[in-house]
KOLGU-510958 format. One record per residue (C-alpha): residue number from 1; x, y, z; residue in three letters. Coordinates in steps of 0.2 Angstrom, whole numbers, always signed. Last residue first. Layout:
% KOLGU-510958
(r NUM; (X; Y; Z); "ala")
...
END
This chain:
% KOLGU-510958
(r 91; (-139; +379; -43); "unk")
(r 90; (-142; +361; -31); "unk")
(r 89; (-128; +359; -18); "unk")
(r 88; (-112; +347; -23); "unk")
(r 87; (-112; +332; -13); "unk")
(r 86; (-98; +329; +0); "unk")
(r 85; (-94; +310; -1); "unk")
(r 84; (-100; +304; +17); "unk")
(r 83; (-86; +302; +29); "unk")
(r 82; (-85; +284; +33); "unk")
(r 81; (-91; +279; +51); "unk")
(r 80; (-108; +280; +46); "unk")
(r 79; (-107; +264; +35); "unk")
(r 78; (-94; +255; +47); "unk")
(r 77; (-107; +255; +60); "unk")
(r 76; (-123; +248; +49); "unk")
(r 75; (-111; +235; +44); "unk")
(r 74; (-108; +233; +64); "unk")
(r 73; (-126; +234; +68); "unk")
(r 72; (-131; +221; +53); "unk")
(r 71; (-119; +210; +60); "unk")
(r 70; (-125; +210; +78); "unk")
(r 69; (-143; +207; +74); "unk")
(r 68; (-137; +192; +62); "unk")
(r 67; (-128; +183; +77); "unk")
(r 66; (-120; +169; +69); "unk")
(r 65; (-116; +182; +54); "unk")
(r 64; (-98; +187; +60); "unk")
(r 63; (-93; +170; +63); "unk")
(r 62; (-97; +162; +47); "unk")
(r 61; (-91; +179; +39); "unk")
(r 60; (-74; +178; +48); "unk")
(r 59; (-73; +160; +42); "unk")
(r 58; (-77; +164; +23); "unk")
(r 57; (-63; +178; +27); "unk")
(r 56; (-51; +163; +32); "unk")
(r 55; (-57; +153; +18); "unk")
(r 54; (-50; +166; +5); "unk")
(r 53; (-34; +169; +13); "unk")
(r 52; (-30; +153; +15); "unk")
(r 51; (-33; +150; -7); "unk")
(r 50; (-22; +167; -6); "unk")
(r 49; (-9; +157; +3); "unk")
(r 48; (-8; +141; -9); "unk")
(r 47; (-11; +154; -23); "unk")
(r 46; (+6; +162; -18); "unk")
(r 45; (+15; +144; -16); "unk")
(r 44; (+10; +141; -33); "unk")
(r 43; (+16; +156; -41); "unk")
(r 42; (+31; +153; -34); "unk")
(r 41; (+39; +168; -29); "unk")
(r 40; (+42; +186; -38); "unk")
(r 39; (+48; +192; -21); "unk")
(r 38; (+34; +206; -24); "unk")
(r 37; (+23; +193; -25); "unk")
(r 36; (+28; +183; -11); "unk")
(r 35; (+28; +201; -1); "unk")
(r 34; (+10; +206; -7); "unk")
(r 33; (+2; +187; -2); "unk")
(r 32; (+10; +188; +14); "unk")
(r 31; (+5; +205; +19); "unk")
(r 30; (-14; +198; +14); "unk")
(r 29; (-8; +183; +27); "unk")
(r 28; (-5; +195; +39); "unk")
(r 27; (-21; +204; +37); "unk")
(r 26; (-29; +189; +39); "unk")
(r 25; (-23; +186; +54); "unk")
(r 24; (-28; +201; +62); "unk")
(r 23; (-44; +199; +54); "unk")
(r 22; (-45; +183; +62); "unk")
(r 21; (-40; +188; +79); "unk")
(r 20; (-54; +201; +77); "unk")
(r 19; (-66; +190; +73); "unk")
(r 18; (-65; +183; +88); "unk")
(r 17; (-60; +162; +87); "unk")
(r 16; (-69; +152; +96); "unk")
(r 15; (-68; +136; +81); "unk")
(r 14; (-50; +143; +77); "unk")
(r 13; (-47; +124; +68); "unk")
(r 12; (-33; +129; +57); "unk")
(r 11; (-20; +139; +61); "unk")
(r 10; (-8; +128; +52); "unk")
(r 9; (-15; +120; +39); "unk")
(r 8; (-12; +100; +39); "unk")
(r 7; (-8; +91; +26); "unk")
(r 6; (-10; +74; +23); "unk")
(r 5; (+0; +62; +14); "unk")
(r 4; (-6; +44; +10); "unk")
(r 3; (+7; +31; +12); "unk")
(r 2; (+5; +18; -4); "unk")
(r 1; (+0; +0; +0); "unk")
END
């Protein structure tokens, strides 16, 4: 019989994670991403961290929207928190 090889991401399994832990890692992996690309790496090895990228922010919308009331609040948070465009007065 062959051996089967598994692999295991580290990191994985952050069940109680907040969401801010995994935005924090997120945001490290994003810096990853930029510095492989910028090191002209493999591109393989990029996609391997931008494939983690992607399920991590799946994760941190899993999490965010287990309590729906709380997720609308913070959307509806970051929406007023950005200054609004100014708009130019009717003539």
């Amino acid at each position: 019989m062959r051996a089967r090889r598994t692999w295991k991401v580290v990191g994985a399994g952050h069940h109680h994670s907040t969401i801010e832990e995994l935005q924090l890692e997120l945001a490290a992996l994003n810096r990853c991403i930029a510095a492989l690309e910028k090191a002209a790496a493999d591109p393989g090895d990029v996609e391997v961290v931008t494939a983690y990228a992607l399920t991590l922010a799946e994760r941190i919308d899993e999490v965010r929207w287990l309590n729906p009331a709380e997720a609308l609040g913070w959307l509806f948070d970051n929406a007023t928190r950005k200054a609004p465009e100014e708009v130019p007065a009717p003539a």
